[in-house]
C-alpha positions as CSV (number, residue, x, y, z in Angstrom):
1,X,-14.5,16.7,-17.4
2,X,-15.5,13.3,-16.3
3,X,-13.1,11.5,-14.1
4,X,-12.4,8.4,-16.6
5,X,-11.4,11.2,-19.5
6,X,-8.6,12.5,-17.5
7,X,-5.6,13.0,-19.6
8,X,-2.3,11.1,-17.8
9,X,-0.3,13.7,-19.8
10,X,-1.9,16.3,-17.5
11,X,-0.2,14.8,-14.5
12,X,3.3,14.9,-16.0
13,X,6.8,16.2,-14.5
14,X,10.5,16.7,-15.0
15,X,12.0,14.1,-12.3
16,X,15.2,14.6,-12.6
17,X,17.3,11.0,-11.8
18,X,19.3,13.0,-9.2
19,X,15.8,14.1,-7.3
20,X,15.2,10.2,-6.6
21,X,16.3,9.3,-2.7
22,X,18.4,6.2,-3.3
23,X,18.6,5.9,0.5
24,X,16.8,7.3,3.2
25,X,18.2,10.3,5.9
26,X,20.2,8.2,9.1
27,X,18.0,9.8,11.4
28,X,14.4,8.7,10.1
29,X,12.7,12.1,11.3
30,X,15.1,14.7,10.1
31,X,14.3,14.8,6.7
32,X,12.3,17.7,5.2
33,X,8.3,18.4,5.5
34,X,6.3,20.4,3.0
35,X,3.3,21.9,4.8
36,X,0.4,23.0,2.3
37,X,-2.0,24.5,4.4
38,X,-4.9,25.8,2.0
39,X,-3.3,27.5,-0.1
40,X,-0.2,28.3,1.4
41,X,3.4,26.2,1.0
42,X,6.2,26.4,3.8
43,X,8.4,23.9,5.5
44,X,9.7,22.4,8.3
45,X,11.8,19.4,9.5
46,X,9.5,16.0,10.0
47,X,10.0,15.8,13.6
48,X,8.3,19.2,14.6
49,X,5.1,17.5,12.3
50,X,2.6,17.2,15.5
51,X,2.9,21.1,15.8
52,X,0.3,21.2,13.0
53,X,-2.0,18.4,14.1
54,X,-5.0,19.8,16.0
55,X,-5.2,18.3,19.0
56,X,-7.4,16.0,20.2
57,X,-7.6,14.5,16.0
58,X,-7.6,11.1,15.1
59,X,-4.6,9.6,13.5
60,X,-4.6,6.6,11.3
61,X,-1.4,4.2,10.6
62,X,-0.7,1.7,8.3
63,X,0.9,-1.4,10.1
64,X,1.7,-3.7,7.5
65,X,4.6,-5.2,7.0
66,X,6.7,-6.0,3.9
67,X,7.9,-9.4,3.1
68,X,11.1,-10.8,1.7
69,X,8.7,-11.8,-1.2
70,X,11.7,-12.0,-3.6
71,X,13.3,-15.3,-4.2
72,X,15.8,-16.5,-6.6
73,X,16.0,-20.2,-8.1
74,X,19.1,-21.5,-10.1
75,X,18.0,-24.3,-12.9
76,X,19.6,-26.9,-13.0
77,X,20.4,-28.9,-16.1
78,X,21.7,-32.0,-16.7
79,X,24.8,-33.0,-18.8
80,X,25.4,-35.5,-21.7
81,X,27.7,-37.4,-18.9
82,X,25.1,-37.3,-16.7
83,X,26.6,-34.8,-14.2
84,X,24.6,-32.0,-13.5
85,X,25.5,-27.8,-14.5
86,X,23.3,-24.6,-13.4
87,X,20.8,-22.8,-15.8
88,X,19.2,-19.9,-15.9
89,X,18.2,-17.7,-13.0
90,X,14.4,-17.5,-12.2
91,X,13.3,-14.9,-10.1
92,X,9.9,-16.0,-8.5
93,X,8.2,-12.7,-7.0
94,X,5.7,-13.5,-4.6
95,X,2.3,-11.5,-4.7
96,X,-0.5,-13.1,-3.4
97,X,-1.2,-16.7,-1.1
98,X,-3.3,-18.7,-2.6
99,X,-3.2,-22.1,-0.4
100,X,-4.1,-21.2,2.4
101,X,-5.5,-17.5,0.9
102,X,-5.5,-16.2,4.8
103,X,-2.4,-13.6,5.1
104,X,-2.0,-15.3,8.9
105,X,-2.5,-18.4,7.9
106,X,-0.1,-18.8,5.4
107,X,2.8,-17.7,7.1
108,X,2.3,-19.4,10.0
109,X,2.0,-23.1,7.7
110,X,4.1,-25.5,7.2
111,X,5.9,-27.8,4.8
112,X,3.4,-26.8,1.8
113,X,1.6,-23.7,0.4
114,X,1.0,-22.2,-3.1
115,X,1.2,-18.5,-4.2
116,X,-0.2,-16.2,-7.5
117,X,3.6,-14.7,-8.3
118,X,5.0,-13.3,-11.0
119,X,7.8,-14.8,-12.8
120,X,11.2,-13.6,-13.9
121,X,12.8,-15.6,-16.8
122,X,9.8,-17.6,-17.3
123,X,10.7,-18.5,-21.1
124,X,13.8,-20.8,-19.1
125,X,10.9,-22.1,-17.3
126,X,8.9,-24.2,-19.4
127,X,8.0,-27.0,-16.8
128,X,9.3,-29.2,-13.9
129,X,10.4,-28.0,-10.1
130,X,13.5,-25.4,-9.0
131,X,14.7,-25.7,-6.0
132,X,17.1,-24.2,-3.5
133,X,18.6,-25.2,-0.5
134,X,19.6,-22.6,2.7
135,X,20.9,-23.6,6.3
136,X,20.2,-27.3,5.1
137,X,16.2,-26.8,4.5
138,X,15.2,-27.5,0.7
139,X,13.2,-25.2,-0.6
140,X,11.3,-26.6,-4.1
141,X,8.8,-24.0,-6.2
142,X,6.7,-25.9,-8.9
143,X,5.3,-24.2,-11.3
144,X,1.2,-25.2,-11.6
145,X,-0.1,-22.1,-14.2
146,X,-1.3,-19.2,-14.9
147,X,-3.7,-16.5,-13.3
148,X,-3.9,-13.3,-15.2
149,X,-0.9,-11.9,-15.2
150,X,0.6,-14.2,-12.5
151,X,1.2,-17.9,-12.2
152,X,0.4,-19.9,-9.9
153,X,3.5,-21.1,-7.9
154,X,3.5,-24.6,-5.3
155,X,6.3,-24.5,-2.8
156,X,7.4,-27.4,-0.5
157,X,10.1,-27.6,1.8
158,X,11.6,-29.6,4.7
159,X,12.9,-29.0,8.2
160,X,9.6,-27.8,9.5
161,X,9.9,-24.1,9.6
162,X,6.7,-22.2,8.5
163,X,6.9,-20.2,5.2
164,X,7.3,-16.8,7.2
165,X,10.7,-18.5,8.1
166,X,11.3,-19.9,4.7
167,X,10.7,-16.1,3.1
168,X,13.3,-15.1,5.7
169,X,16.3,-17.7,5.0
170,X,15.4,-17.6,1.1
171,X,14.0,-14.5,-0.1
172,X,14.9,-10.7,-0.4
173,X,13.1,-7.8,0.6
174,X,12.1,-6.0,-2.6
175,X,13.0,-2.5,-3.0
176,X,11.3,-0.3,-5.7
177,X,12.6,-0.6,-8.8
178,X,12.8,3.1,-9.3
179,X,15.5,3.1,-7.0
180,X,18.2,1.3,-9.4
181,X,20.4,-0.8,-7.0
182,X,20.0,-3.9,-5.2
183,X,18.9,-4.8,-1.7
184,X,21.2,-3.9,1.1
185,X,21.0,-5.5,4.3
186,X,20.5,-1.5,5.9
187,X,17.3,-1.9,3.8
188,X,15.8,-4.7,5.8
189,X,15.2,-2.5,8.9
190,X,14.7,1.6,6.9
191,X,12.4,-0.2,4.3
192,X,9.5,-0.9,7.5
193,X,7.8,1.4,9.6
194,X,9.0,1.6,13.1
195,X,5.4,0.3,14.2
196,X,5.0,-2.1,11.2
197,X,3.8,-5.5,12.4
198,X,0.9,-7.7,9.6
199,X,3.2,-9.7,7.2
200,X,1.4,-9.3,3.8
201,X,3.5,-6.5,1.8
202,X,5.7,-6.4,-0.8
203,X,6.2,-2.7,-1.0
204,X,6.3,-0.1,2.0
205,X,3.9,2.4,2.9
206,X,6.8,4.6,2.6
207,X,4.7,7.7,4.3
208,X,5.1,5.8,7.5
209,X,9.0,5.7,7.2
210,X,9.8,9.1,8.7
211,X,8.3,8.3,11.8
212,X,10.1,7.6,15.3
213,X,9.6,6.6,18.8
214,X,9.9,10.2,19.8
215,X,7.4,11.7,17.2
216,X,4.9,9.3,18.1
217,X,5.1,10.3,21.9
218,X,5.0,14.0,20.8
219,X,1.5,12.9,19.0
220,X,-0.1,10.9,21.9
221,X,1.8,13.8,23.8
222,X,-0.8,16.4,22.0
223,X,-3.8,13.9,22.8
224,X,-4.3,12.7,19.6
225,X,-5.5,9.3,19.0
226,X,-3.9,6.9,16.9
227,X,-5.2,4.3,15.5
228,X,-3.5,1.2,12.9
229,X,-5.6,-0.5,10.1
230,X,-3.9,-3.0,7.4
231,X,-3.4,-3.0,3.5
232,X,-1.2,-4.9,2.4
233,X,0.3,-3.1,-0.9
234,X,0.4,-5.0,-4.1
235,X,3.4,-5.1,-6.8
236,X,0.7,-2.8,-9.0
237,X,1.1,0.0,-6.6
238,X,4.5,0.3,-9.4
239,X,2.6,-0.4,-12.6
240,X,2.6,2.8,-14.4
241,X,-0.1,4.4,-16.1
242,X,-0.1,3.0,-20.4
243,X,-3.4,4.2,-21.5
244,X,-3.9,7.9,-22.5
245,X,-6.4,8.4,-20.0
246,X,-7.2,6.8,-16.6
247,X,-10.2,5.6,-17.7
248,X,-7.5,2.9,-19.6
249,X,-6.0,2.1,-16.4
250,X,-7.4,-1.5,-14.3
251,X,-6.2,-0.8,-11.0
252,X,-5.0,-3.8,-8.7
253,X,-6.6,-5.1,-6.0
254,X,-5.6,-4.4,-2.2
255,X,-6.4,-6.6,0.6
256,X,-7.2,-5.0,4.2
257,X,-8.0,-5.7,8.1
258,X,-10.1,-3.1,9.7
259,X,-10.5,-3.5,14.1
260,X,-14.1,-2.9,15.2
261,X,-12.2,-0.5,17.6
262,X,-10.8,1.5,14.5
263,X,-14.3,2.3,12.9
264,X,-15.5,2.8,16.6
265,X,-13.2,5.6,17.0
266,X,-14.2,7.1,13.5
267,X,-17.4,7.6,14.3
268,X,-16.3,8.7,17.8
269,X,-14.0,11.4,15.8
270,X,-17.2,12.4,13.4
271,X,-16.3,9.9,10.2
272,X,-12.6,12.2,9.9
273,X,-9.4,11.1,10.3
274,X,-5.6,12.1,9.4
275,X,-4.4,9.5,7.4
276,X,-0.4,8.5,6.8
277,X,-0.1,7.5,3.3
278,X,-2.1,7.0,0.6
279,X,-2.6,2.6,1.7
280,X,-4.2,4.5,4.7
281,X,-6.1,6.8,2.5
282,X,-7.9,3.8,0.5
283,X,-8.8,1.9,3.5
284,X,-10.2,4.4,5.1
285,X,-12.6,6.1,2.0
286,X,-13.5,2.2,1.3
287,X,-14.6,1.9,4.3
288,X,-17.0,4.3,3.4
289,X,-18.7,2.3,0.2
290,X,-18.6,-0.6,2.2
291,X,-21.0,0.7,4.6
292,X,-23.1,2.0,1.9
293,X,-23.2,-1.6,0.7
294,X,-24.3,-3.2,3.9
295,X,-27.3,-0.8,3.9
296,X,-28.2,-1.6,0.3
297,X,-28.3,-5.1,1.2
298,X,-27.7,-6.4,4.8
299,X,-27.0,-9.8,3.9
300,X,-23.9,-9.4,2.3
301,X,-20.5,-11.1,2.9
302,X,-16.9,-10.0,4.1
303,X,-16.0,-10.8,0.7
304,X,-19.1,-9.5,-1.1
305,X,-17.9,-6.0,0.5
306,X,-15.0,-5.4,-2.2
307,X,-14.7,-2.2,-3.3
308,X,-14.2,-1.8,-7.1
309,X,-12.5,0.7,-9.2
310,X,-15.4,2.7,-10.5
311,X,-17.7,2.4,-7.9
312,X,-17.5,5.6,-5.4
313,X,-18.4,7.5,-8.9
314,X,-21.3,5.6,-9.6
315,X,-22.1,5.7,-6.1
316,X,-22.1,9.9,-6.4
317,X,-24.2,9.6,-9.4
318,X,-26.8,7.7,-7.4
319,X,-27.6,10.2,-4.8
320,X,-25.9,8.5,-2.1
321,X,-25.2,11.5,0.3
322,X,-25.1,10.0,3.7
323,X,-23.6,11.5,6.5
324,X,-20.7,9.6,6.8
325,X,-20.7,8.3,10.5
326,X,-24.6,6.9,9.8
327,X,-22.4,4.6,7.2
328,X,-20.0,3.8,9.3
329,X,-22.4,3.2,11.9
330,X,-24.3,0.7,9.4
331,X,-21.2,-1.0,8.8
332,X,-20.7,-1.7,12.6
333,X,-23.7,-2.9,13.0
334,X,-23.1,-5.3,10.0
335,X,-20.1,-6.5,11.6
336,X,-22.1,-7.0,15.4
337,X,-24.6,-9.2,13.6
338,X,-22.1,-11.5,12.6
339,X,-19.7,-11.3,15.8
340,X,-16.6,-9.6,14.2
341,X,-13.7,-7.8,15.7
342,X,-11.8,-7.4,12.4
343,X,-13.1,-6.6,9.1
344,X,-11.5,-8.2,6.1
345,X,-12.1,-8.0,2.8
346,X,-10.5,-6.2,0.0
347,X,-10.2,-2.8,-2.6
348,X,-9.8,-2.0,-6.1
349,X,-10.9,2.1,-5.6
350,X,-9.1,4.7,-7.7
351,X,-9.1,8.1,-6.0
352,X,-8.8,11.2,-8.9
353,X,-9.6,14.5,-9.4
354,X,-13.7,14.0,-9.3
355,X,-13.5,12.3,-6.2
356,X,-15.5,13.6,-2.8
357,X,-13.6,12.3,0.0
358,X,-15.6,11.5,3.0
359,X,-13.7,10.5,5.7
360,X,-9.8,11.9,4.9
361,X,-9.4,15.4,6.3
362,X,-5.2,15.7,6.0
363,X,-3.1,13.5,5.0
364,X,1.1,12.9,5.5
365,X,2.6,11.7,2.1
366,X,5.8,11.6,0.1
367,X,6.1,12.4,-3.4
368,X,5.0,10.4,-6.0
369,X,6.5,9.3,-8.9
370,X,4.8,10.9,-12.4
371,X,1.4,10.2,-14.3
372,X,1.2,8.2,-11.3
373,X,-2.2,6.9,-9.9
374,X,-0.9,8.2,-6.2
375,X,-0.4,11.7,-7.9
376,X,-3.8,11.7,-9.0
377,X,-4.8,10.4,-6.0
378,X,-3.1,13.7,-4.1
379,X,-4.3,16.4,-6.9
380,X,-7.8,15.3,-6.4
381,X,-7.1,16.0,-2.3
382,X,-5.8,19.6,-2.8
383,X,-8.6,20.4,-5.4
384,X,-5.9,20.6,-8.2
385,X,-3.6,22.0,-6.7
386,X,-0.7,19.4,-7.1
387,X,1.9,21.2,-9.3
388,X,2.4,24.3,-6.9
389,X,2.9,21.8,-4.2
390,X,5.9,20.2,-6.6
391,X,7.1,23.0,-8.1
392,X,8.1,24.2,-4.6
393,X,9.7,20.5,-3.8
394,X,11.5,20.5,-6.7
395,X,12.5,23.9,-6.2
396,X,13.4,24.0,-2.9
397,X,15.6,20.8,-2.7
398,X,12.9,18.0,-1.5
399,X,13.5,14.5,-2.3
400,X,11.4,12.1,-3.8
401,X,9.7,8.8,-3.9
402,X,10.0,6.0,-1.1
403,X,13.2,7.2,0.7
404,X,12.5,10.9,0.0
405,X,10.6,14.0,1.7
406,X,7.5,14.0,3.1
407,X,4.4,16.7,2.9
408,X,1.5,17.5,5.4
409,X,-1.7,18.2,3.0
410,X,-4.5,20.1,4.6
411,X,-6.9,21.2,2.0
412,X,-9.6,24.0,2.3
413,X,-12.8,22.3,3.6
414,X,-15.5,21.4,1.8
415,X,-17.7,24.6,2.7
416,X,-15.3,27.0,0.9
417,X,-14.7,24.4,-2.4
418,X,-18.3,24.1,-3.5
């Protein structure tokens, strides 16, 4: 069967409500680790994980950081005596910068920016400014139109702080909505990564959450290299799955930052890494088609590099079998030409069952929610193999989604699948 005809019913569960981690474990590293190890399913605790990393491996982190990207307006409307009442709630939901578009940039500016957000309430909405006012800075959101399935948001505000200090005196960190409660202030510190660092996200690359201090000095411990890249995860990494088939499905796009250094140490390692999480797995394999790109056509730019949804199957169909350190050697290159230390551009790849992963050799993952575009994304990593690995999870108390359980994946390799 051809990737795009893949039935979503396929790729179906029984969750139970109860199976949902609505907080995480006090100590980040003692919850639970599923090891499937070709073929075979046992467990552990998550702080004895380095045990079954070969040494001397290359390791590869996620270290973006979520934002407070949630912010809540009151409207205000005026009275027949001229005094004034409050109005609706809006909830503006920040996804995107748009003025300045840099992720740096824009937190670091001041007084004025615009964002692509999406809108809660928005029928209240119809025109005019909101503001709201915290530790005597105004904060004013205008709405300016729509893009896509955003709008386009203008924000101003006084005092002087820059918007990465108006996000954290006005907004709220956004939980996943799976999780059916609202923020707590314990959530501002489990909800990052202990190493997390690049503002940008709006959802956590919960893999990284069960890591501590003391697990990361067992890995550098066992001489493996780590190594951090960035993607900065989109509200769509929640947008289920409508369309029978994920051939229906129009993925979001992803933006990421890539060090020189990183890809240096790919090629170092043979093109193979262990990746934490499944933001982690989509850099890296994009990284791949990237390079492919810049040896189709040298001249491209940063921006030109965007990986799109379809394209690593098109790519396959092409005959495009080329060791992948040679790509990621091209892609260096592209990058020396042009005097780059960071690589940033952006990704729309899906990863399904169909998909010939290049770089990815294990990966460290939670469990994803189902008909899920991240389940796909593991079944077509352990050749199918998905529903033993959840049966036992399920079975053997595990808990799920962002503040549940975690899994090692090590798949047979490539010489024993074909």
């Amino acid at each position: 069967m051809k990737t795009k005809e893949i039935q979503m019913s396929e790729y179906d569960y029984a969750l139970p409500e109860e199976r949902i981690a609505k907080f995480p474990k006090a100590e980040r590293d003692h919850s639970k680790l599923l090891i499937y190890k070709q073929g075979e399913v046992n467990e552990d605790m998550f702080y004895n994980l380095p045990e079954y990393l070969p040494q001397g491996a290359l390791m590869v982190f996620n270290n973006t950081k979520v934002i407070q990207a949630r912010m809540h307006f009151r409207k205000r409307i005026k009275e027949e005596g001229g005094g004034w009442k409050d109005g609706a709630l809006i909830e503006i939901f920040l996804l995107e910068p748009a003025v300045p578009a840099d992720y740096e940039q824009m937190f670091q500016t001041t007084g004025h920016c615009a964002w692509y957000c999406l809108v809660g309430n928005l029928k209240k909405w119809k025109e005019g400014s909101l503001s709201v006012e915290c530790g005597g800075m105004i904060v004013k959101a205008t709405l300016k139109g729509e893009h896509g399935t955003s709008h386009l948001i203008e924000f101003e505000w006084t005092g002087g702080a820059s918007f990465a200090e108006v996000i954290d005196a006005v907004g709220e960190l956004p939980i996943p909505p799976y999780l059916n409660r609202e923020t707590q202030e314990s959530d501002k510190t489990t909800y990052q990564t202990v190493y997390s660092k690049i503002k940008g996200s709006v959802a956590a690359p919960t893999a990284g959450l069960h890591f501590t201090e003391r697990v990361l000095n067992a890995i550098d411990a066992k001489g493996i290299e780590r190594e951090e890249l960035t993607l900065h995860v989109g509200a769509g990494t929640f947008r289920p799955v409508k369309s029978d088939t994920i051939g229906g499905h129009a993925m979001h796009t992803e933006y990421i930052s890539v060090k020189r250094q990183t890809i240096e140490r790919l090629i170092a390692h043979n093109g193979e890494a262990i990746a934490v999480g499944t933001t982690s797995v989509r850099t890296l394999e994009s990284l791949y088609y990237m390079g492919l790109k810049v040896m189709a056509n040298p001249e491209l730019s940063e921006e030109q590099l965007h990986v799109e949804q379809w394209e690593p199957y098109e790519a396959q169909t092409s005959n495009f079998k080329h060791q992948t350190s040679k790509v990621l050697q091209a892609l260096l290159s592209w990058m020396d030409r042009r005097g780059l230390t960071v690589l940033h551009s952006s990704t729309q790849i899906i990863i399904a069952p169909g998909y010939d992963y290049k770089i990815v050799k294990m990966l460290v993952t939670n469990f994803h929610q189902p008909q899920s575009t991240l389940l796909l994304l593991v079944s077509a990593f352990v050749k199918g193999e998905w529903r033993r690995i959840y049966d036992y999870a399920l079975s053997h108390d595990f808990r799920f989604l962002s503040y549940g359980d975690s899994s090692l994946l090590i798949p047979y390799p490539k010489s024993q699948t074909q």
